[in-house]
TORMIVO-691116 format. One record per atom (N, C-alpha, C, O, CB): residue number from 1; atom name; x, y, z. Coordinates in nm, 4 decimals, decimal comma. Glycine has a CB too. Layout:
N
@pos=NUM; site=CA; c1=X; c2=Y; c3=Z
...
This chain:
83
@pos=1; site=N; c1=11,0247; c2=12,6887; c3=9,9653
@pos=1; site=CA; c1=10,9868; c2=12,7302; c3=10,0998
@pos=1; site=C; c1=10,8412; c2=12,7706; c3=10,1012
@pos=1; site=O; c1=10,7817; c2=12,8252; c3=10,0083
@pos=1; site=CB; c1=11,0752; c2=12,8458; c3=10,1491
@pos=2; site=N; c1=10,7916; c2=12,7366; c3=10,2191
@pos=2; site=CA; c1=10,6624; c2=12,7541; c3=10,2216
@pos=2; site=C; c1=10,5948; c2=12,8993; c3=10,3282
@pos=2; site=O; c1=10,6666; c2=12,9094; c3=10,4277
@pos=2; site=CB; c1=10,6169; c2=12,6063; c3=10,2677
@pos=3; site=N; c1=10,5253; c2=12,9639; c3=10,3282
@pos=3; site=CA; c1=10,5043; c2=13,0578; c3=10,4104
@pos=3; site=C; c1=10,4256; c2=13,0472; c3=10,4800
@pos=3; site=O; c1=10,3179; c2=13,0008; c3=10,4427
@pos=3; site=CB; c1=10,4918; c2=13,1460; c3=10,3750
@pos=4; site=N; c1=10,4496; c2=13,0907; c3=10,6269
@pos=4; site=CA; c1=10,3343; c2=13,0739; c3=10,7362
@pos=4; site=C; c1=10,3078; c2=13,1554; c3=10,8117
@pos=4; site=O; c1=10,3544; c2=13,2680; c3=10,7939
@pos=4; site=CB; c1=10,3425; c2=12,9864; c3=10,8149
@pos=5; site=N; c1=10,2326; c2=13,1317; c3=10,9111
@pos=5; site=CA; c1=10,1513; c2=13,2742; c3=10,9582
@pos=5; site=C; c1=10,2708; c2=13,2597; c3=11,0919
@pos=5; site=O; c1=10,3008; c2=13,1493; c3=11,1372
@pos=5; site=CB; c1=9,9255; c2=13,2670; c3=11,0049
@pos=6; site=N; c1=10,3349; c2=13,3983; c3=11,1474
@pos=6; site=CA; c1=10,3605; c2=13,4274; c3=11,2688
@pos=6; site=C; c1=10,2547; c2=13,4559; c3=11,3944
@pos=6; site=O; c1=10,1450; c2=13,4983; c3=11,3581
@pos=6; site=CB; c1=10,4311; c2=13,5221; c3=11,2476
@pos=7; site=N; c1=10,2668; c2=13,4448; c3=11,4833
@pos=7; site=CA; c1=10,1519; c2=13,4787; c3=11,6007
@pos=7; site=C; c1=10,2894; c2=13,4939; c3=11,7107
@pos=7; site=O; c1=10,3812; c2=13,4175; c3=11,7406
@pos=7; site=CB; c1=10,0010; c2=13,3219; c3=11,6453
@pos=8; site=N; c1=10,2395; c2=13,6765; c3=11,7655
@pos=8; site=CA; c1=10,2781; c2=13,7249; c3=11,8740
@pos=8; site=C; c1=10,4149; c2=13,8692; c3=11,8124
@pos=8; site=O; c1=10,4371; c2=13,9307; c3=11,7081
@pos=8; site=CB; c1=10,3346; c2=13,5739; c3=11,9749
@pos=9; site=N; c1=10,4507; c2=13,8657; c3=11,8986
@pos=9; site=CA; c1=10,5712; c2=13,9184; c3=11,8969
@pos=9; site=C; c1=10,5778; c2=14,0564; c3=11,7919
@pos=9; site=O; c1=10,4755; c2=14,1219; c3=11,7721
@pos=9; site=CB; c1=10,6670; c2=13,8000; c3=11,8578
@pos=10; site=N; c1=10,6978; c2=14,0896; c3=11,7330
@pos=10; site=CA; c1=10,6795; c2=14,2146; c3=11,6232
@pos=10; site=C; c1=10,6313; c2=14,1368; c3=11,4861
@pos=10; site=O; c1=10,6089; c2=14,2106; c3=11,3901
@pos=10; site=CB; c1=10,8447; c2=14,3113; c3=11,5916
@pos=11; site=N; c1=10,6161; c2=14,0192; c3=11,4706
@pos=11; site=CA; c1=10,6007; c2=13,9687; c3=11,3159
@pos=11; site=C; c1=10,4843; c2=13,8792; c3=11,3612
@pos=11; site=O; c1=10,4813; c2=13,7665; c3=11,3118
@pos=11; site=CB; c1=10,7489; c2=13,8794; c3=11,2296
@pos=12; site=N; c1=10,3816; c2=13,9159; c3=11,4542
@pos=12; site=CA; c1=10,2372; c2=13,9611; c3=11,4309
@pos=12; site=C; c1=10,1627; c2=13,9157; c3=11,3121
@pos=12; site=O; c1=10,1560; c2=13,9996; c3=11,2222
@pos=12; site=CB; c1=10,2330; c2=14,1012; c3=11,4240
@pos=13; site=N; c1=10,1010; c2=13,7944; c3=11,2891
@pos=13; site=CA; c1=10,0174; c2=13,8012; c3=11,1728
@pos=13; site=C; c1=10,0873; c2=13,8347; c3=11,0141
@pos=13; site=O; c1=10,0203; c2=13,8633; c3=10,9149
@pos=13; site=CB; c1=9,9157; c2=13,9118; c3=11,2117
@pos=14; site=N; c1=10,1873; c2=13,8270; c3=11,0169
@pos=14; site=CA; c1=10,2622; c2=13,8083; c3=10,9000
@pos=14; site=C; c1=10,2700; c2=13,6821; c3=10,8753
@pos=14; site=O; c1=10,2412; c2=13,6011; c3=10,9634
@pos=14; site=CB; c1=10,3837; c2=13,8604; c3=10,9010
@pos=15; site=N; c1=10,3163; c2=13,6369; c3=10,7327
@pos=15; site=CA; c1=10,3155; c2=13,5345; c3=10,6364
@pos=15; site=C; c1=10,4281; c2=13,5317; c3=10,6176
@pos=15; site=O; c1=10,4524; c2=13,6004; c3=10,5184
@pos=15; site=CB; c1=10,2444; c2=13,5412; c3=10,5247
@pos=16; site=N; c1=10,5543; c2=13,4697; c3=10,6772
@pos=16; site=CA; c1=10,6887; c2=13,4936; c3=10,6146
@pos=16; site=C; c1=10,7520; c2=13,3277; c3=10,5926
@pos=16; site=O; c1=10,7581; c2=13,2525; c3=10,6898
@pos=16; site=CB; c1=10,7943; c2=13,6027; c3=10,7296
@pos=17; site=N; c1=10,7814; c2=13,2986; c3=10,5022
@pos=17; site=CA; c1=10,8955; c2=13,1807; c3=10,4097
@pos=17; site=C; c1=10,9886; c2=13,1258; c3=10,5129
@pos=17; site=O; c1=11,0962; c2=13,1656; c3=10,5575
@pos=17; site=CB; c1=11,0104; c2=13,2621; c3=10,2740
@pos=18; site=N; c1=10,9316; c2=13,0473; c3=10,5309
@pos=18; site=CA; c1=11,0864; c2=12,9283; c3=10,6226
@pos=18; site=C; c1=11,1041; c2=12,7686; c3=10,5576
@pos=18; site=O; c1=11,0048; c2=12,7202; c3=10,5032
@pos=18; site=CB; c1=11,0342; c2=12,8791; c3=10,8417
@pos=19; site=N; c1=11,1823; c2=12,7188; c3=10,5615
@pos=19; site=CA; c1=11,2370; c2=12,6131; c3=10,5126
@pos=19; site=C; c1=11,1345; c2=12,5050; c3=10,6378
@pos=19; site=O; c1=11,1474; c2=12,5231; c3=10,7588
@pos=19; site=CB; c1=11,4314; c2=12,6222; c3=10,5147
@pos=20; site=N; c1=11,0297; c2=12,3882; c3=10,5749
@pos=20; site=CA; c1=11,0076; c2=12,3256; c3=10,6053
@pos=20; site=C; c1=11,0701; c2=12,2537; c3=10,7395
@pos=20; site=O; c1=10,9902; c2=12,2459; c3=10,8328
@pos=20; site=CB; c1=10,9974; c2=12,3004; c3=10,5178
@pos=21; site=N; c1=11,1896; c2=12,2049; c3=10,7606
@pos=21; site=CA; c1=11,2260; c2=12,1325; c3=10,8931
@pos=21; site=C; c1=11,2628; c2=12,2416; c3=11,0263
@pos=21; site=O; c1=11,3073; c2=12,1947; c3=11,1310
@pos=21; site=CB; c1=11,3673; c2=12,0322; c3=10,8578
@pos=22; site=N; c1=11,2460; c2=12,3487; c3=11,0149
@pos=22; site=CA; c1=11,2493; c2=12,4445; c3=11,0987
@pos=22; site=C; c1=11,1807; c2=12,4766; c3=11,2529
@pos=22; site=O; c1=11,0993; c2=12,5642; c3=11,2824
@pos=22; site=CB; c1=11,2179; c2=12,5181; c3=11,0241
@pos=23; site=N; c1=11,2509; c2=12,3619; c3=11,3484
@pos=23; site=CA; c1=11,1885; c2=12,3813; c3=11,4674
@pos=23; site=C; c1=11,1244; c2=12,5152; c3=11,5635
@pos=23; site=O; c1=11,0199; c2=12,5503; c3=11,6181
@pos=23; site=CB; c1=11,2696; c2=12,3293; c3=11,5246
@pos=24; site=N; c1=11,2536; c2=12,5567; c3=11,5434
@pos=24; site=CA; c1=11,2613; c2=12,6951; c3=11,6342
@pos=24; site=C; c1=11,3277; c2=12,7817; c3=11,5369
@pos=24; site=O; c1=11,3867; c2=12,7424; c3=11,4363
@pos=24; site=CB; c1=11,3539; c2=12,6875; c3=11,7880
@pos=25; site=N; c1=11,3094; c2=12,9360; c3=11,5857
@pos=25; site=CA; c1=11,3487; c2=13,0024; c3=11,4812
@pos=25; site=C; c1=11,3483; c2=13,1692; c3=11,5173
@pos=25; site=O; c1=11,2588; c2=13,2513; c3=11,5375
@pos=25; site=CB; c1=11,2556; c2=12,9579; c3=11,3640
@pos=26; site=N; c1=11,4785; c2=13,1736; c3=11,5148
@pos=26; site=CA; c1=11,5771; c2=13,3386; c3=11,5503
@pos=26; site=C; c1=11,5166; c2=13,4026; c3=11,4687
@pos=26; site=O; c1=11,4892; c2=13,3484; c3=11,3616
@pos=26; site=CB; c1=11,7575; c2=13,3634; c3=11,5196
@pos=27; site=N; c1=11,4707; c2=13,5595; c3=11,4978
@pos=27; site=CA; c1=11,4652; c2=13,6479; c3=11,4155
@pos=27; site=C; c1=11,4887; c2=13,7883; c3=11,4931
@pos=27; site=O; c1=11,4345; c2=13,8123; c3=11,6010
@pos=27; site=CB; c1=11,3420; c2=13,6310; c3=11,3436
@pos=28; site=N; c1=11,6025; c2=13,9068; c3=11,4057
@pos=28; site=CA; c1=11,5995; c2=13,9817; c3=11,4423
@pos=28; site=C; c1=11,5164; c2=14,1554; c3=11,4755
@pos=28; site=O; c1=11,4638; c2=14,2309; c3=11,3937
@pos=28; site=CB; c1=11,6652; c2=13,9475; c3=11,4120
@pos=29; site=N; c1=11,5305; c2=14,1689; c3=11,5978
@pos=29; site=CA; c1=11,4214; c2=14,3134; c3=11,5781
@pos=29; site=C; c1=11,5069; c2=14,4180; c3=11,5964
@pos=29; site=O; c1=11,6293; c2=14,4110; c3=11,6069
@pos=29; site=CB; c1=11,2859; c2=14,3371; c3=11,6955
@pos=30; site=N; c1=11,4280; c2=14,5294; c3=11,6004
@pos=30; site=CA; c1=11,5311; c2=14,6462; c3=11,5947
@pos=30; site=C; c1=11,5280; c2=14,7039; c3=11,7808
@pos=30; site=O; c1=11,6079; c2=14,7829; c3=11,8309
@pos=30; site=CB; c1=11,4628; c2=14,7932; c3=11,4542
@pos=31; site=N; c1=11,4259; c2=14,6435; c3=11,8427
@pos=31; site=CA; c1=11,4348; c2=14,6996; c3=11,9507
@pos=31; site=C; c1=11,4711; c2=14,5898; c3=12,0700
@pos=31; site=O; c1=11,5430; c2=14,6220; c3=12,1646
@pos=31; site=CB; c1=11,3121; c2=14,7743; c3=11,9653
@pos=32; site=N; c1=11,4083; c2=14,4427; c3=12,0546
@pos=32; site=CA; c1=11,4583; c2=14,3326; c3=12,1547
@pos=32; site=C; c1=11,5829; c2=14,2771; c3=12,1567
@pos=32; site=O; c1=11,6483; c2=14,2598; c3=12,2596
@pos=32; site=CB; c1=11,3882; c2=14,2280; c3=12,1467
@pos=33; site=N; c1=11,6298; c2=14,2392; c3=12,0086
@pos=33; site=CA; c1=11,7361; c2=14,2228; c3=12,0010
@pos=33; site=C; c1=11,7174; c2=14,0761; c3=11,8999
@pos=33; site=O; c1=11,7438; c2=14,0778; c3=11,7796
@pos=33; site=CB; c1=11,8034; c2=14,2294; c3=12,1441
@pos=34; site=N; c1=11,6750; c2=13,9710; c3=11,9619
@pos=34; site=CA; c1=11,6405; c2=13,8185; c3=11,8885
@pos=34; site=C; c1=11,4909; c2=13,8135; c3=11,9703
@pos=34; site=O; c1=11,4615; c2=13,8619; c3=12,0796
@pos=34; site=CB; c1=11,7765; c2=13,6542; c3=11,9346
@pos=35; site=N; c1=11,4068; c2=13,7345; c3=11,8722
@pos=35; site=CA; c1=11,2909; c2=13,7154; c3=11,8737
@pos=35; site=C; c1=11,2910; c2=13,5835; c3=11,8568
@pos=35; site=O; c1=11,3349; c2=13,5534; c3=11,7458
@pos=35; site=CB; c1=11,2221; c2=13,7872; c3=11,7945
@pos=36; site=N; c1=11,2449; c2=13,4499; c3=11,9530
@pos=36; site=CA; c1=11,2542; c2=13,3251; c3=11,8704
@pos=36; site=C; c1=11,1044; c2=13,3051; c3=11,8876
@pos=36; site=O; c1=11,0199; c2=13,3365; c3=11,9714
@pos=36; site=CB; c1=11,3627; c2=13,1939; c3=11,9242
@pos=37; site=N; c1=11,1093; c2=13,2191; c3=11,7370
@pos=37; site=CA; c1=10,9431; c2=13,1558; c3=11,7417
@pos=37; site=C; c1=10,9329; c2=12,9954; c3=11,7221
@pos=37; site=O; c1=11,0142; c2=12,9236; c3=11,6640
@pos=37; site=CB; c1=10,8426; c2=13,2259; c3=11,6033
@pos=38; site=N; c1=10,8299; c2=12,9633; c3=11,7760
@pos=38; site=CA; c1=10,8508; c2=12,7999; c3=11,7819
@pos=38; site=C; c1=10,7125; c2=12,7694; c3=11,6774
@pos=38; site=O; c1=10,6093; c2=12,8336; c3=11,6578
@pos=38; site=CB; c1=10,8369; c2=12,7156; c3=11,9772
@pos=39; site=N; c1=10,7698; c2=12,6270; c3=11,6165
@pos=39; site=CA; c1=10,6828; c2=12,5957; c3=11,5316
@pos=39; site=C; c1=10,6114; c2=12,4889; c3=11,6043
@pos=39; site=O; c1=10,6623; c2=12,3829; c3=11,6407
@pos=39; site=CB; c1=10,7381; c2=12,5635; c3=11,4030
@pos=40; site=N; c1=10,4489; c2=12,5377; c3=11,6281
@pos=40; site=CA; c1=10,3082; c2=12,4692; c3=11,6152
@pos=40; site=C; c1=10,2873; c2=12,3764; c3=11,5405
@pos=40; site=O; c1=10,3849; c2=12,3549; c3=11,4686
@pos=40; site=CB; c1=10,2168; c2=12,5402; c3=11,5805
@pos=41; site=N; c1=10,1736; c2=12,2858; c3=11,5173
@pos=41; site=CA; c1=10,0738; c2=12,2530; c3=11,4537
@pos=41; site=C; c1=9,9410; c2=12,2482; c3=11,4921
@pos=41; site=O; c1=9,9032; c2=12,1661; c3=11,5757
@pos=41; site=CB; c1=10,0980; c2=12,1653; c3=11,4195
@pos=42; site=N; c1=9,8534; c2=12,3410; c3=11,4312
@pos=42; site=CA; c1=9,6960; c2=12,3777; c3=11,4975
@pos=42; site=C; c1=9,6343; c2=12,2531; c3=11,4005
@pos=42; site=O; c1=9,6570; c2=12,2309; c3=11,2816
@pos=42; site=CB; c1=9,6126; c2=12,5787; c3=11,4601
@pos=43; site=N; c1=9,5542; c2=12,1856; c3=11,4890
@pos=43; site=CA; c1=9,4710; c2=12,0647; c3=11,3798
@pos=43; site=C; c1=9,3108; c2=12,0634; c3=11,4799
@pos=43; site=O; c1=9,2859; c2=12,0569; c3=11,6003
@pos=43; site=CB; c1=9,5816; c2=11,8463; c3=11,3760
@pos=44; site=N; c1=9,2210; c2=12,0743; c3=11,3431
@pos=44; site=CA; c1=9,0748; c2=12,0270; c3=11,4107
@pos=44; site=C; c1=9,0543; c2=11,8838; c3=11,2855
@pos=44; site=O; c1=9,0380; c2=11,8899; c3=11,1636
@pos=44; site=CB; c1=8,9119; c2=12,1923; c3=11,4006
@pos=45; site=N; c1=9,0614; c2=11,7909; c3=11,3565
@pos=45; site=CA; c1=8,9579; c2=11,6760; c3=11,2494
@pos=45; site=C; c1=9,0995; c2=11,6251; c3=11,2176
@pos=45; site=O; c1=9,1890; c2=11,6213; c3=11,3020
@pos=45; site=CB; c1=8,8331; c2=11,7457; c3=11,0803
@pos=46; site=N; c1=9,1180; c2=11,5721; c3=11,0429
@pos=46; site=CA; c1=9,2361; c2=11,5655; c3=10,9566
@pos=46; site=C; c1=9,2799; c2=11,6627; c3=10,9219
@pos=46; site=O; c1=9,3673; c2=11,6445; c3=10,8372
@pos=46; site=CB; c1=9,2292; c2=11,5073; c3=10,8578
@pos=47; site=N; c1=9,2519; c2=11,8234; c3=10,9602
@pos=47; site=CA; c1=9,2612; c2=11,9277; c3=10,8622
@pos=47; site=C; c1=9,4182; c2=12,0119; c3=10,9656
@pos=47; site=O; c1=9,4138; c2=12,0514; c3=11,0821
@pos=47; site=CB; c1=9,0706; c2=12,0366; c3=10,8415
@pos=48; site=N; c1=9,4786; c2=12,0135; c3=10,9180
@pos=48; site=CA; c1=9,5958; c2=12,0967; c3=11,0521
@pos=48; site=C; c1=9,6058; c2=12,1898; c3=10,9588
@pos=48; site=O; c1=9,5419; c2=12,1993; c3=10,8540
@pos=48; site=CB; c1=9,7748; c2=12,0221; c3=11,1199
@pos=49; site=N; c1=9,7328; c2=12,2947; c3=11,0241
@pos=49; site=CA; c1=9,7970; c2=12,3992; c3=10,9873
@pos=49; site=C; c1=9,9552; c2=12,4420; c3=11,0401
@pos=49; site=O; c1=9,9439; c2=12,4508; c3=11,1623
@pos=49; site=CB; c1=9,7065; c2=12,4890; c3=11,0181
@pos=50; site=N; c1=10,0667; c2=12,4659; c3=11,0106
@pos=50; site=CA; c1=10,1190; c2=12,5147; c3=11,1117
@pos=50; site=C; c1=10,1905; c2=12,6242; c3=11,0743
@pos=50; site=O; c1=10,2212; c2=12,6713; c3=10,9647
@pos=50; site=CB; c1=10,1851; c2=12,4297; c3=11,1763
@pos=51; site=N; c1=10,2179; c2=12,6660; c3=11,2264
@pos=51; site=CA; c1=10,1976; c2=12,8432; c3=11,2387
@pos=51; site=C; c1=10,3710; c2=12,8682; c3=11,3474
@pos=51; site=O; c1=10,4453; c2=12,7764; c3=11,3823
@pos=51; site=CB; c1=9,9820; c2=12,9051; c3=11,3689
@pos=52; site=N; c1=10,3804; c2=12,9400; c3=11,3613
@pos=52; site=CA; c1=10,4626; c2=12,9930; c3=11,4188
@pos=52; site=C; c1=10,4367; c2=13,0840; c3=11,5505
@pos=52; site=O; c1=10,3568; c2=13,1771; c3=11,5400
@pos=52; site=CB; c1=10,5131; c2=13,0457; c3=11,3288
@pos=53; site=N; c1=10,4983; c2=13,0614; c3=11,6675
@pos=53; site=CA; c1=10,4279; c2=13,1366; c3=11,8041
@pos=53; site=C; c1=10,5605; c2=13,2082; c3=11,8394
@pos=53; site=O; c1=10,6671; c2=13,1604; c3=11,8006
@pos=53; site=CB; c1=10,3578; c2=13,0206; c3=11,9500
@pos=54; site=N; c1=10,5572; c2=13,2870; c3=11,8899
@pos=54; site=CA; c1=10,6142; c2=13,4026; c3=11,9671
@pos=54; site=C; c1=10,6747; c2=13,2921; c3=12,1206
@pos=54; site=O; c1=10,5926; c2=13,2127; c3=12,1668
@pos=54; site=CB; c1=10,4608; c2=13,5520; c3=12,0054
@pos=55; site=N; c1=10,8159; c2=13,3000; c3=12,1838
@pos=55; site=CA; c1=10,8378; c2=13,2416; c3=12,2591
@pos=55; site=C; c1=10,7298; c2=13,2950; c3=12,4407
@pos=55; site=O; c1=10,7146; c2=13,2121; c3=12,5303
@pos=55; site=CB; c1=10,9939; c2=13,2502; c3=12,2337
@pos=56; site=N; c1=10,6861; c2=13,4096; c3=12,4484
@pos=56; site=CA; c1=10,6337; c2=13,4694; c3=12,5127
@pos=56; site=C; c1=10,5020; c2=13,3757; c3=12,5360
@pos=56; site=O; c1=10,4764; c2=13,3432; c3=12,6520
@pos=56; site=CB; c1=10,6319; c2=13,5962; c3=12,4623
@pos=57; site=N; c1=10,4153; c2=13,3301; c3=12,4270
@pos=57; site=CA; c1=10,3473; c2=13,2609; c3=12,4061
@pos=57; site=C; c1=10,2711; c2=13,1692; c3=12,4354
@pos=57; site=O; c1=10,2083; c2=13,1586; c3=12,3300
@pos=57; site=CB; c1=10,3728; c2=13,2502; c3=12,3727
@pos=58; site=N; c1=10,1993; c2=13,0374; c3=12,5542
@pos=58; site=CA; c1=10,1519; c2=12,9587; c3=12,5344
@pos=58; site=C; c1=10,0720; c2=12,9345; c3=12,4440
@pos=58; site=O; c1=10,0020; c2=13,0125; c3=12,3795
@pos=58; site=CB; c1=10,1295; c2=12,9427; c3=12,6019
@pos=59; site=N; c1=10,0861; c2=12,7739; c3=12,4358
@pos=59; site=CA; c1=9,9698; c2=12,7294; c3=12,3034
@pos=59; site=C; c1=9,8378; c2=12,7499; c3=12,3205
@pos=59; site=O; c1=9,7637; c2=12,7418; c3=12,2226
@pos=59; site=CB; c1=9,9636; c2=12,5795; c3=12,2670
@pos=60; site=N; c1=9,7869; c2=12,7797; c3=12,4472
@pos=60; site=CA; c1=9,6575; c2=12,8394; c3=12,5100
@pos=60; site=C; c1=9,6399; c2=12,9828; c3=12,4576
@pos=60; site=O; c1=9,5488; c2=13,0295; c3=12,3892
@pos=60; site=CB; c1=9,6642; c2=12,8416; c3=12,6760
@pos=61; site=N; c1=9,7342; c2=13,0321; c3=12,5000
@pos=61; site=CA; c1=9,7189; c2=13,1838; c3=12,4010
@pos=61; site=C; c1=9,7094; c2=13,1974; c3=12,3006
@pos=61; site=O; c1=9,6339; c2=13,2882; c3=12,2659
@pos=61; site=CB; c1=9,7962; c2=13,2661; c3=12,3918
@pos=62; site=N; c1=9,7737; c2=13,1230; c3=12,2023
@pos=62; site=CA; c1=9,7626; c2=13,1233; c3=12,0450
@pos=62; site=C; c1=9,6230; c2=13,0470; c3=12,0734
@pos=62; site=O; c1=9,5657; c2=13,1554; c3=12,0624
@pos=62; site=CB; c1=9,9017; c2=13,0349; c3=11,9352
@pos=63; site=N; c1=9,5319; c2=12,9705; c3=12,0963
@pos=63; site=CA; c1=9,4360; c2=12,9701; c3=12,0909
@pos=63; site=C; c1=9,3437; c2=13,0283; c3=12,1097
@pos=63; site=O; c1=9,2351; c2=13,0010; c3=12,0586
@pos=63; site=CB; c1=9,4297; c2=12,9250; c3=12,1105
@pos=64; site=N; c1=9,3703; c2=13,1462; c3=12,2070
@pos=64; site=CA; c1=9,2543; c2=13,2429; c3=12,2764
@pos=64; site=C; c1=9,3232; c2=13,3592; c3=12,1386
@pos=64; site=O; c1=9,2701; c2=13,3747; c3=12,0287
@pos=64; site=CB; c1=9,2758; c2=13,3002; c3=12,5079
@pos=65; site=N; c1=9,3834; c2=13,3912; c3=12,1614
@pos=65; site=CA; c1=9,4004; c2=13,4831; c3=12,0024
@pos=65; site=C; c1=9,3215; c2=13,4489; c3=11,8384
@pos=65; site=O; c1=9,2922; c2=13,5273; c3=11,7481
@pos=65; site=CB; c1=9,5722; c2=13,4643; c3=11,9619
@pos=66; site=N; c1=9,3054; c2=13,3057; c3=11,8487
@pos=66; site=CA; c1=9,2484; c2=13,2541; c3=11,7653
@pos=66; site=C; c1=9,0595; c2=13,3303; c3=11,7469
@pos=66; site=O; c1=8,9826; c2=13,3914; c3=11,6727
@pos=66; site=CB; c1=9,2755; c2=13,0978; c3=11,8100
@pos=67; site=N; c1=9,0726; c2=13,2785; c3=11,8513
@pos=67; site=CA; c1=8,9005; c2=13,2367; c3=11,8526
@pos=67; site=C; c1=8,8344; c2=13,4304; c3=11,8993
@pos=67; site=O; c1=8,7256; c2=13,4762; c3=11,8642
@pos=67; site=CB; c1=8,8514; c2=13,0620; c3=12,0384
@pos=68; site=N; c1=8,9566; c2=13,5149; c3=11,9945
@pos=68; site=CA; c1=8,9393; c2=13,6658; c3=11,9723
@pos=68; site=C; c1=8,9260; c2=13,7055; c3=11,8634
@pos=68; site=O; c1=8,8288; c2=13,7777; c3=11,8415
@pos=68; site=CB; c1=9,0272; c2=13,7394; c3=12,0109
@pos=69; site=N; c1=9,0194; c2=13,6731; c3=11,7538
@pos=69; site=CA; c1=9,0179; c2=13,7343; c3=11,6130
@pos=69; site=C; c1=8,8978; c2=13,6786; c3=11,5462
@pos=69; site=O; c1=8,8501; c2=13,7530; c3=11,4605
@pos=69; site=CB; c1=9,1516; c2=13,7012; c3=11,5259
@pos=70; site=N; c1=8,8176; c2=13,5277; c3=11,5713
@pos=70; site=CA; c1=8,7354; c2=13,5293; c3=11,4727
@pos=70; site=C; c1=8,5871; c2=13,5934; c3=11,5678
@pos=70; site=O; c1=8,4751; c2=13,6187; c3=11,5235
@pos=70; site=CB; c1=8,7312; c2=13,3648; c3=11,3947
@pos=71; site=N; c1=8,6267; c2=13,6028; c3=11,6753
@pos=71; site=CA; c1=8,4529; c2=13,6722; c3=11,7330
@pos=71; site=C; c1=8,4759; c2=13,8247; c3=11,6862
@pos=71; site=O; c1=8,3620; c2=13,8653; c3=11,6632
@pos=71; site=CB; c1=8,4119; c2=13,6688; c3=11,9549
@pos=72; site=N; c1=8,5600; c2=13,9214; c3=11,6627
@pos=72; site=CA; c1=8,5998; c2=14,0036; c3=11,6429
@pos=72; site=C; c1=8,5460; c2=14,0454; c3=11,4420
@pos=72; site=O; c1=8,4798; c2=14,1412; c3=11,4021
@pos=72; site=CB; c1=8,7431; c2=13,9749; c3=11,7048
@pos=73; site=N; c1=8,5987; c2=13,9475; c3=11,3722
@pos=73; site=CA; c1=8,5583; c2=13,9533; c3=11,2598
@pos=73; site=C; c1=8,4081; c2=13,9005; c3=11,2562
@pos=73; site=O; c1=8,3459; c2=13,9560; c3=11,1656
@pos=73; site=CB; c1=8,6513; c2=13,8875; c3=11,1805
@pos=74; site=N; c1=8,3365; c2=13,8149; c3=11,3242
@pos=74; site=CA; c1=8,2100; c2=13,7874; c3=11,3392
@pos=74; site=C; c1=8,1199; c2=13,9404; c3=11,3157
@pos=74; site=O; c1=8,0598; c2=13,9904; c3=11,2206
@pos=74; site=CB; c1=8,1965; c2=13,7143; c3=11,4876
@pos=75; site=N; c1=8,1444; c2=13,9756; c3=11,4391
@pos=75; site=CA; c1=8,1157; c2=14,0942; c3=11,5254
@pos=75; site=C; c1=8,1054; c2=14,1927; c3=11,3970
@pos=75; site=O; c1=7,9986; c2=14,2399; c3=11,3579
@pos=75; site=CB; c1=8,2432; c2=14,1350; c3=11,6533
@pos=76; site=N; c1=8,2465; c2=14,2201; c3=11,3297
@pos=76; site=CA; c1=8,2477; c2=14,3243; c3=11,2669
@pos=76; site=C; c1=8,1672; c2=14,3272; c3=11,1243
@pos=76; site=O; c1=8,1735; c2=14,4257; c3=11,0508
@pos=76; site=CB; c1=8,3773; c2=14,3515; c3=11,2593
@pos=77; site=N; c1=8,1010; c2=14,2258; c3=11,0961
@pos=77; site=CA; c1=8,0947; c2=14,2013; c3=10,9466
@pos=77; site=C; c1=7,9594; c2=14,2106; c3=10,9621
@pos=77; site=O; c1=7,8977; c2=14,1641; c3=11,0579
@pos=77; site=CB; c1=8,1584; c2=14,0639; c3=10,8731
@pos=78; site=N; c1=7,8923; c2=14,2937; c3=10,8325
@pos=78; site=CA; c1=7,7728; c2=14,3421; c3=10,8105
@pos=78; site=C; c1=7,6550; c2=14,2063; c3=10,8461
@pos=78; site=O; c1=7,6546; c2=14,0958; c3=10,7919
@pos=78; site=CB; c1=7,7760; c2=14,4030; c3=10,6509
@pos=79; site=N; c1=7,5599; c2=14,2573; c3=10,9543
@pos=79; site=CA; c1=7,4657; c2=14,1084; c3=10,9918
@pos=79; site=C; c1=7,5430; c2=14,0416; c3=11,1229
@pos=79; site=O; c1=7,5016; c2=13,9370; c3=11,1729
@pos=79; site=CB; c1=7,4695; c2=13,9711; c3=10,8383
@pos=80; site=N; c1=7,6423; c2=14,1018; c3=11,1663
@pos=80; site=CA; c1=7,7226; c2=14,0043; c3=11,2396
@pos=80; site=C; c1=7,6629; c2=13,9907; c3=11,4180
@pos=80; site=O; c1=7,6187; c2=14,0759; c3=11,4950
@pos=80; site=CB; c1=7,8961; c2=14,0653; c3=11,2250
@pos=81; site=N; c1=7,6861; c2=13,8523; c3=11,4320
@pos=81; site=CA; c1=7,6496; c2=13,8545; c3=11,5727
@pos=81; site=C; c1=7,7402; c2=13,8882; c3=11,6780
@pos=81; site=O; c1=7,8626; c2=13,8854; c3=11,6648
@pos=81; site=CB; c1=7,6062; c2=13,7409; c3=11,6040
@pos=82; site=N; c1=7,6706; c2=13,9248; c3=11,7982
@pos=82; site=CA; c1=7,7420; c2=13,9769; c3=11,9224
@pos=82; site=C; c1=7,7804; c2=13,8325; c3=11,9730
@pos=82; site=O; c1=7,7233; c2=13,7399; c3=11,9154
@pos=82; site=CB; c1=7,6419; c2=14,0777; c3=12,0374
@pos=83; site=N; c1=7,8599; c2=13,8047; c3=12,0621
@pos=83; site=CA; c1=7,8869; c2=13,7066; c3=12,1894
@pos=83; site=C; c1=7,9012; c2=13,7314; c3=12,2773
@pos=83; site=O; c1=7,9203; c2=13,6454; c3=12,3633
@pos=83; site=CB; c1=7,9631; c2=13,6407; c3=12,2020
């Protein structure tokens, strides 16, 4: 099993192990009840990735989350530029 990044929901930026053919995918919380996440593939060029989204989610959002987190680490890192 391979591990991938979650986006959204309570499992947030975690790295958790799912079995390769795994479309969609139940997980339990302690306060919603079931959490499902759907499996992505983010690709620029030949280079992809895939990730896991929060059903709440559009793929527009996982993109604007994307590109928040890296102006954010830009921003924060010694020398870093504003946008």
């Amino acid at each position: 099993m391979e591990s991938y990044l979650f986006i959204g929901g309570s499992r947030d930026c975690l790295y958790i192990p799912v079995a390769s053919d795994v479309g969609v995918l139940q997980l339990w919380t302690d306060i919603a009840g079931i959490e499902n996440y759907i499996r992505e593939t983010l690709s620029v060029g030949d280079v992809s990735i895939t990730v896991y989204r929060h059903e709440s989610l559009t793929p527009q959002h996982v993109l604007d989350l994307f590109v928040s987190h890296y102006k954010s680490c830009a921003v924060n890192r010694p020398g870093g530029r504003h946008y």
